[in-house]
N, CA, C and O atoms as a Tinker XYZ file with bonds, in Angstrom:
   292  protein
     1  N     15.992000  -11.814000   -5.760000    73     2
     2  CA    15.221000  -10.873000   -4.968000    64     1     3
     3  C     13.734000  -11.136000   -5.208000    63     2     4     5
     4  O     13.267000  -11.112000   -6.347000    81     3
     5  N     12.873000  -11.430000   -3.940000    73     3     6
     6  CA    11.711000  -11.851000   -4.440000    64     5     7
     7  C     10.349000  -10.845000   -4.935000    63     6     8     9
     8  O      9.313000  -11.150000   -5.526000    81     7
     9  N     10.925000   -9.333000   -4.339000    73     7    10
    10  CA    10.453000   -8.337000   -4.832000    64     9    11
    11  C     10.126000   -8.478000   -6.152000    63    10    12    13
    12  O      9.015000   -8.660000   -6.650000    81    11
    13  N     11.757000   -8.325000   -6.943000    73    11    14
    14  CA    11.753000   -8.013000   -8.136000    64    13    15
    15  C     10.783000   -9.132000   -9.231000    63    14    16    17
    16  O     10.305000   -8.819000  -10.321000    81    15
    17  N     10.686000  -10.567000   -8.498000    73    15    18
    18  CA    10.007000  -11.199000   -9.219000    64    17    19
    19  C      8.579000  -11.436000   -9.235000    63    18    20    21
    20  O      7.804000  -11.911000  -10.065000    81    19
    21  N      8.418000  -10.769000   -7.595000    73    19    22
    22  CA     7.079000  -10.692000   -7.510000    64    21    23
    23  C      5.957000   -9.503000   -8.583000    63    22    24    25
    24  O      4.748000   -9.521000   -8.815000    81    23
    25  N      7.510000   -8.210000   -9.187000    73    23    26
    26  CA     6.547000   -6.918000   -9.533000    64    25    27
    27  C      6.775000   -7.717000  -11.027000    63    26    28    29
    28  O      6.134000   -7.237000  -11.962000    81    27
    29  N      7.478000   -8.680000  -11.268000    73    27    30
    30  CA     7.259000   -8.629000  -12.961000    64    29    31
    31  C      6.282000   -9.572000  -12.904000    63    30    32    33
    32  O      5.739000   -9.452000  -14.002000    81    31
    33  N      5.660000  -10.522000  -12.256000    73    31    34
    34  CA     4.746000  -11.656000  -12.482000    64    33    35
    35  C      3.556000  -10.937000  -12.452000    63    34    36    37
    36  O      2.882000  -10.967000  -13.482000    81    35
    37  N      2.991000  -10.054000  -11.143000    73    35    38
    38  CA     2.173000   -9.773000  -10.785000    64    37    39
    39  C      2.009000   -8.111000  -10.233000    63    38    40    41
    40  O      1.581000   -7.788000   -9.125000    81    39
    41  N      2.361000   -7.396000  -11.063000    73    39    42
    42  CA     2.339000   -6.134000  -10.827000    64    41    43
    43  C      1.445000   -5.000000   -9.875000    63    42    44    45
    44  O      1.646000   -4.227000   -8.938000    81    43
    45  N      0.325000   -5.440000  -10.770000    73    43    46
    46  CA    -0.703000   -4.985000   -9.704000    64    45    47
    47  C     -1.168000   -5.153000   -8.476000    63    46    48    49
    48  O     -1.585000   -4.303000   -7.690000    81    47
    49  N     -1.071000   -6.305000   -8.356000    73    47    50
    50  CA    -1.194000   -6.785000   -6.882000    64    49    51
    51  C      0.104000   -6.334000   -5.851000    63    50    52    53
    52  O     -0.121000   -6.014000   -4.684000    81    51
    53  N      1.190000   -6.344000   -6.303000    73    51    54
    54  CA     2.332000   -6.604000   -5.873000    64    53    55
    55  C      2.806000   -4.673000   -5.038000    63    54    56    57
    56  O      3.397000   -4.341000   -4.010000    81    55
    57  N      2.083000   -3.814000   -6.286000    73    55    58
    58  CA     1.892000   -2.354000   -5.474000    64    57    59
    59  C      0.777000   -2.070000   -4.778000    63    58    60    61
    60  O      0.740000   -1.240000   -3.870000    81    59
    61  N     -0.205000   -2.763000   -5.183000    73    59    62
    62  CA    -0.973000   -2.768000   -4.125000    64    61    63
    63  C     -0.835000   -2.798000   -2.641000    63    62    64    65
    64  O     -1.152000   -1.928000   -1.831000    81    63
    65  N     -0.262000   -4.053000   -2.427000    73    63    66
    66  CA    -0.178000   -4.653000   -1.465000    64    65    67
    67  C      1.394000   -3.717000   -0.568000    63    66    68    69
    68  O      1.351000   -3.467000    0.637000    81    67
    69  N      2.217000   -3.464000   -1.161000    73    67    70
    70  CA     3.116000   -2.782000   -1.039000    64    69    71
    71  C      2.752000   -0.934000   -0.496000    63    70    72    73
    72  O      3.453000   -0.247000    0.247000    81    71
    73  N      1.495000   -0.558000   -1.153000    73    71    74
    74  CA     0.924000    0.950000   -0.619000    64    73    75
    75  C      0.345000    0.897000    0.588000    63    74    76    77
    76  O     -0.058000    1.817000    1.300000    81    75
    77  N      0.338000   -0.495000    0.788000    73    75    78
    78  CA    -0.573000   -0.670000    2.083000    64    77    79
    79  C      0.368000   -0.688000    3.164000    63    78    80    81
    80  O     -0.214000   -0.430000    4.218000    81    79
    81  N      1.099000   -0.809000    3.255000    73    79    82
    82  CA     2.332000   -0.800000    3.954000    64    81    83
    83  C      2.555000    0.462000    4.774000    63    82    84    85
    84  O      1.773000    1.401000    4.920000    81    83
    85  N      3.772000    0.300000    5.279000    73    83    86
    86  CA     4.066000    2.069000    6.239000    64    85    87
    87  C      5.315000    2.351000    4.824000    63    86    88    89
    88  O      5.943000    1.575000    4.104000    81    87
    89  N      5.258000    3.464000    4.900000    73    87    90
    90  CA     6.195000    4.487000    3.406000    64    89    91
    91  C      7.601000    3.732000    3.373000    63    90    92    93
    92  O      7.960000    3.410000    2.241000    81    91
    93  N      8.463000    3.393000    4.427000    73    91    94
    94  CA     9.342000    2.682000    3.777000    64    93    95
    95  C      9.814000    1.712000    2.932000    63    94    96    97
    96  O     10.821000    1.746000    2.224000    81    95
    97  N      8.570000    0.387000    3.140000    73    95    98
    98  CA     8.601000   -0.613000    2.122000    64    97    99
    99  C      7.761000   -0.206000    0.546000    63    98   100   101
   100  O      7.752000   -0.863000   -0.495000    81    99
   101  N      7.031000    1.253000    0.887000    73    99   102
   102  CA     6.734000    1.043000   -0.750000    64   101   103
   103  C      7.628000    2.003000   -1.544000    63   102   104   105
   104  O      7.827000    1.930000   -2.757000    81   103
   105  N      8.174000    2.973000   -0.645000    73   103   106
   106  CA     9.729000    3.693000   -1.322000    64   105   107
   107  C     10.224000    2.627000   -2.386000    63   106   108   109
   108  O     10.388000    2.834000   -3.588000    81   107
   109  N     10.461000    1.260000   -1.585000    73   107   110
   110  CA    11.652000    0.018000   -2.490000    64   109   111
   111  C     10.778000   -0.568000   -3.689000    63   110   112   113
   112  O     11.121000   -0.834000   -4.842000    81   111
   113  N      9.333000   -0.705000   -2.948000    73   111   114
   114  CA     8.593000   -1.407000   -4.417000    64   113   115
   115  C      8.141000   -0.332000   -5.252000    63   114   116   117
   116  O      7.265000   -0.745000   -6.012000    81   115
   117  N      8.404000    0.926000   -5.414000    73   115   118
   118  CA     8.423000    1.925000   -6.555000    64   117   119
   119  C      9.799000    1.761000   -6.621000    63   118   120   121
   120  O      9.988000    0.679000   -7.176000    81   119
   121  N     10.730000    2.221000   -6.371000    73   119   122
   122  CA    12.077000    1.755000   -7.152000    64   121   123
   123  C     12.067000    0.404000   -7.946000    63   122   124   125
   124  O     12.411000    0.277000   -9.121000    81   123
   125  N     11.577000   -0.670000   -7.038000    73   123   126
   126  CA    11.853000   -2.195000   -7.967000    64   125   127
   127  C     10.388000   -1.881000   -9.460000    63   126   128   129
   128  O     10.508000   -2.216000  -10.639000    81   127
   129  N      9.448000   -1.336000   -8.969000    73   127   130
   130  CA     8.595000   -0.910000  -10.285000    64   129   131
   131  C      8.936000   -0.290000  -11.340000    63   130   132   133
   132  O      8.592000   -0.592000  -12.483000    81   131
   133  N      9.803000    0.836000  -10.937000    73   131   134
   134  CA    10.828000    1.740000  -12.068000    64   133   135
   135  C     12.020000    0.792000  -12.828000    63   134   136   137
   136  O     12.401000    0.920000  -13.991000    81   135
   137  N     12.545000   -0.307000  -11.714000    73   135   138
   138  CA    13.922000   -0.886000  -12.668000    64   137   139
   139  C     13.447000   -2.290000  -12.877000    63   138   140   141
   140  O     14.205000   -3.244000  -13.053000    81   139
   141  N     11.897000   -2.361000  -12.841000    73   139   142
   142  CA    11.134000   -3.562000  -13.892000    64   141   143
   143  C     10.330000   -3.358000  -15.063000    63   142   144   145
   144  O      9.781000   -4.220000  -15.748000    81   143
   145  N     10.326000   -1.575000  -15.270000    73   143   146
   146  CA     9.595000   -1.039000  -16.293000    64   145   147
   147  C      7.812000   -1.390000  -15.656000    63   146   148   149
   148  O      7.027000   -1.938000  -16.431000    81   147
   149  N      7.471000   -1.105000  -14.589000    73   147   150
   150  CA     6.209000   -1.372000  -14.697000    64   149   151
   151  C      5.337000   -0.113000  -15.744000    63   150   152   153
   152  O      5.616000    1.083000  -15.662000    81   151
   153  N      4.467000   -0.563000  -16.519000    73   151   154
   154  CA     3.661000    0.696000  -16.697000    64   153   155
   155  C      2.988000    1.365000  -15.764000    63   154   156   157
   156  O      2.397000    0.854000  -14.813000    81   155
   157  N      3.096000    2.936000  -16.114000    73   155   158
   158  CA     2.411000    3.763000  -15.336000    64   157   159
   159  C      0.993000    3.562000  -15.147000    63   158   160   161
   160  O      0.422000    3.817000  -14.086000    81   159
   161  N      0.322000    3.019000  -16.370000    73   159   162
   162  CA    -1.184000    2.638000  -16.054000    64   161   163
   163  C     -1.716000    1.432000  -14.755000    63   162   164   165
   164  O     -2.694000    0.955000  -14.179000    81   163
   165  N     -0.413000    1.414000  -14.845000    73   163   166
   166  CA    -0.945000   -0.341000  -14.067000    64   165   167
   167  C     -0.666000    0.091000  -12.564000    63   166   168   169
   168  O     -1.491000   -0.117000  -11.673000    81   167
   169  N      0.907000    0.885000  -12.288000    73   167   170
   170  CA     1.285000    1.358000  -10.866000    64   169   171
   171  C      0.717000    2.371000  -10.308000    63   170   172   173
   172  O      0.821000    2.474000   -9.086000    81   171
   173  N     -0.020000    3.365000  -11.056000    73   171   174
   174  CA    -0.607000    4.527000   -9.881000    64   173   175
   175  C     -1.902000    3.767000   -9.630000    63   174   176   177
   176  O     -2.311000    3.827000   -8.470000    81   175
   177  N     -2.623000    3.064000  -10.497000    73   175   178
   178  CA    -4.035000    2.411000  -10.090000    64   177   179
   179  C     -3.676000    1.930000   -8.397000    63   178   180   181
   180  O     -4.064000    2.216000   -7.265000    81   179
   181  N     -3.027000    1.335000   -8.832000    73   179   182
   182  CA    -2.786000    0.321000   -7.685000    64   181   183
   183  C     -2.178000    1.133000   -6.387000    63   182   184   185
   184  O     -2.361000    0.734000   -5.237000    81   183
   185  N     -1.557000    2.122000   -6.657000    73   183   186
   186  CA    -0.946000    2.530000   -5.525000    64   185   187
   187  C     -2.206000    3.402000   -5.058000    63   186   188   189
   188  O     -2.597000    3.330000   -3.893000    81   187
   189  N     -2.582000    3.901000   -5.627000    73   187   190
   190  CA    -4.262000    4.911000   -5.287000    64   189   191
   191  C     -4.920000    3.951000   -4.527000    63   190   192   193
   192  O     -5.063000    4.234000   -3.337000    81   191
   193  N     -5.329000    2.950000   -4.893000    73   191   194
   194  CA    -6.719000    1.673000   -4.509000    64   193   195
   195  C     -5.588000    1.645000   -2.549000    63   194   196   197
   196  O     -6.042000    2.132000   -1.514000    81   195
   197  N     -4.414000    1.058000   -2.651000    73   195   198
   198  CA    -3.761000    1.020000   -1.867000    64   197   199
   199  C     -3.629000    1.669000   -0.481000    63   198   200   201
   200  O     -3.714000    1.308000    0.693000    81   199
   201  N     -3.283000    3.236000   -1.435000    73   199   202
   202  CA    -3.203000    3.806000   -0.223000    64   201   203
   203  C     -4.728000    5.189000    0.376000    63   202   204   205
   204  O     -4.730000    6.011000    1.292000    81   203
   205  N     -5.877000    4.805000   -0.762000    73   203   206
   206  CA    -7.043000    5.034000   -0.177000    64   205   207
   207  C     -7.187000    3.993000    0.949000    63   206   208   209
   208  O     -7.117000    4.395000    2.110000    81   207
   209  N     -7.350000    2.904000    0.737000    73   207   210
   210  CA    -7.611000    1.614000    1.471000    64   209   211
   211  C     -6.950000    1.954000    2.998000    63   210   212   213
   212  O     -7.549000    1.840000    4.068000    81   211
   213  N     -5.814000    2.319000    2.841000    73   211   214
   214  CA    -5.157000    2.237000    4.252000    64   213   215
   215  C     -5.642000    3.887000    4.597000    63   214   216   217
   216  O     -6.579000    3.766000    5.386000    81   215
   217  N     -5.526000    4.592000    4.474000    73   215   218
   218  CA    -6.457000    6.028000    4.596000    64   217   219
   219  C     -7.721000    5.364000    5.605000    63   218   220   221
   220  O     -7.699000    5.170000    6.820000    81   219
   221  N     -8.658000    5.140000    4.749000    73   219   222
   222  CA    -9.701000    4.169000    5.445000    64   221   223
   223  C     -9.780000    3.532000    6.286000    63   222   224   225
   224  O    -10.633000    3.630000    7.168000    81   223
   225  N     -8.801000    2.621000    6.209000    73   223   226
   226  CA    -8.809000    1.609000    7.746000    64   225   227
   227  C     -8.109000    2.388000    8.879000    63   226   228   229
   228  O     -8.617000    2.293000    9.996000    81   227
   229  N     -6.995000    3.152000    8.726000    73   227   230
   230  CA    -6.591000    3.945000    9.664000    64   229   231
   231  C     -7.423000    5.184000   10.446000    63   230   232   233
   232  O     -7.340000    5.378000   11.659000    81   231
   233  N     -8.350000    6.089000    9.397000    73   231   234
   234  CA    -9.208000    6.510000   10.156000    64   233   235
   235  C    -10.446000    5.750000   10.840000    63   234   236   237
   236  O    -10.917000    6.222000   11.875000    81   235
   237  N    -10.993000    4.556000   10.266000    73   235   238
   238  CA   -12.023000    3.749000   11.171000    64   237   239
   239  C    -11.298000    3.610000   12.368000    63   238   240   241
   240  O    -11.638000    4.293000   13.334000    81   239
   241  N    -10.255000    2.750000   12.464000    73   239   242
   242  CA    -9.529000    2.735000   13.955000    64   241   243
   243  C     -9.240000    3.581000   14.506000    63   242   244   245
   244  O     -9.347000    3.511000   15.731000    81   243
   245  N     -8.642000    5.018000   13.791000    73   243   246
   246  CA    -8.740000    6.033000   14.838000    64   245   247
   247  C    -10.241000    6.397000   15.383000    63   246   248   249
   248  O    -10.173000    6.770000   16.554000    81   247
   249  N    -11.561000    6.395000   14.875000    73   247   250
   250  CA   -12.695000    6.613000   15.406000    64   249   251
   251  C    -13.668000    5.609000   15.878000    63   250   252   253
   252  O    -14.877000    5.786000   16.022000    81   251
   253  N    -12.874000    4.349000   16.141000    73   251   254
   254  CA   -13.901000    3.419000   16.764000    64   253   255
   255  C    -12.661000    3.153000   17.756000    63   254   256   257
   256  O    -13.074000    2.364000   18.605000    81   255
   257  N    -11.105000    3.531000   18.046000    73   255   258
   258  CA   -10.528000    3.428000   19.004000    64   257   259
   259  C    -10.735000    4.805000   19.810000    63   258   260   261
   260  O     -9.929000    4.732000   20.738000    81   259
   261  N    -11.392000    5.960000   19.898000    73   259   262
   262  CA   -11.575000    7.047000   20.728000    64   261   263
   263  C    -12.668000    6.565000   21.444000    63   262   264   265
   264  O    -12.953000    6.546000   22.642000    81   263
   265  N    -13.156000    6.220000   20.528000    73   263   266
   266  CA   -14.549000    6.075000   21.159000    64   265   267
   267  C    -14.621000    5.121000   22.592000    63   266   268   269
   268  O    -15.138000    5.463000   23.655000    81   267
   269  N    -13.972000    3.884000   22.297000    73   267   270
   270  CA   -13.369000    2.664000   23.340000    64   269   271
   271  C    -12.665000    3.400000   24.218000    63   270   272   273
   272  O    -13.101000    3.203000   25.352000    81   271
   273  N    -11.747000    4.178000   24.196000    73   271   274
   274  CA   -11.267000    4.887000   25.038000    64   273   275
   275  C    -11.522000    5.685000   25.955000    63   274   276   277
   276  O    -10.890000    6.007000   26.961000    81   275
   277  N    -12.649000    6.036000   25.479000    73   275   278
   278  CA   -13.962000    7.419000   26.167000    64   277   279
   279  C    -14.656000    6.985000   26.889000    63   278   280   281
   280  O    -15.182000    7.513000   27.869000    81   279
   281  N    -14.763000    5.738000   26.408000    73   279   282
   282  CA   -15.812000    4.341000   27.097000    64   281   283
   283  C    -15.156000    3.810000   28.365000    63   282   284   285
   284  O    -15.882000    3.607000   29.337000    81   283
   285  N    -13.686000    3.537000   28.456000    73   283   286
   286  CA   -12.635000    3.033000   29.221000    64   285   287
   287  C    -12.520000    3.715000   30.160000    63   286   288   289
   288  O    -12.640000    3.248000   31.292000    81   287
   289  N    -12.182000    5.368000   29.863000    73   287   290
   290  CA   -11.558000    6.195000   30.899000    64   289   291
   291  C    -12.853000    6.696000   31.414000    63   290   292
   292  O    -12.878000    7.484000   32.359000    81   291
């Protein structure tokens, strides 16, 4: 499973990249984090940085796509 080898090599990156996601794929990479022992110090960092990040980009596109739209119609 390349999950599982991806969260023991590279942890941080690996939830990172995983919070960024839509909620179903990081449901599995917190389970594969729990049955790889990630530390807690290392997985909420990362899931925070993560899913601020996508917070962020999702509201820029919601407010530079209204705007285009306003512009359009």
């Amino acid at each position: 499973m390349p999950l599982k080898s991806w969260m023991k090599r590279r942890a941080f990156i690996t939830a990172f990249a995983m919070s960024l996601t839509p909620s179903p794929l990081f449901d599995v990479a917190g389970l594969v984090a729990g049955a790889t022992r990630v530390p807690v110090r290392v997985f909420y960092p990362a899931m925070l940085m993560g899913k601020v990040l996508r917070g962020i980009l999702v509201a820029t596109a919601g407010f530079y796509g209204i705007g285009l739209l306003e512009h359009v119609l």
